[in-house]
N, C-alpha and C positions, 0 to 999 in steps of 0.2 A: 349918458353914462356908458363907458366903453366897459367891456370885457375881458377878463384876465385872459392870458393866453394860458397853454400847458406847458410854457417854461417858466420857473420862476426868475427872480431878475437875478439871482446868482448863476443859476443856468445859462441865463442868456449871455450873463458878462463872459461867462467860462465857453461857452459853443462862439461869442465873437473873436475869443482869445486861440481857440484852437485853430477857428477859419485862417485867422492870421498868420498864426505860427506856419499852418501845413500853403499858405498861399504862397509867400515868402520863401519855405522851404523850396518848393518844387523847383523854382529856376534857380537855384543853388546846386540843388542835387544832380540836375540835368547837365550842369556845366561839369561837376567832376567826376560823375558815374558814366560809364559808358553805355549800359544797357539802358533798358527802357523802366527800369526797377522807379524812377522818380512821377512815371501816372499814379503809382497809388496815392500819392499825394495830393497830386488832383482829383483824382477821384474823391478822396476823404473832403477837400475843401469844400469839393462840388456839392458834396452831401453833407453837410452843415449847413451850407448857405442855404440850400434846400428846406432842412428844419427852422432856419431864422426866418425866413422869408413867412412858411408856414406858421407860424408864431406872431409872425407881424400879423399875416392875413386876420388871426381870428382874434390877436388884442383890436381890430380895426372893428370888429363885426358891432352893431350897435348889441345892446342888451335886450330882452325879448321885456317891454312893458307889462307890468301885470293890471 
């Protein structure tokens, strides 16, 4: 039996939807902003995919048998 994670599956739909949106974004932005203003978006992706990932890790973790 696997383990929930600490996102629920709304959470998770919503944290894959935002990865996307700001992943997508970035090389949009970078084409017609001149500065460097379009890392925060990578940065943001970066750090969601971070929490999905983290989420994956511990729905994967077995459950402690009692």
């Amino acid at each position: 039996m696997r383990s929930a994670g600490f996102l629920s599956d709304r959470q998770r739909r919503f944290a894959w939807l935002g990865f996307l949106l700001a992943a997508f974004q970035a090389p949009l932005a970078a084409k017609v902003i001149d500065d460097a203003s379009w890392l925060f978006a990578v940065v943001v992706a970066l750090l969601v995919a971070t929490v999905i990932l983290a989420d994956d890790a511990q729905r994967r973790r077995p459950t402690p048998s009692e």
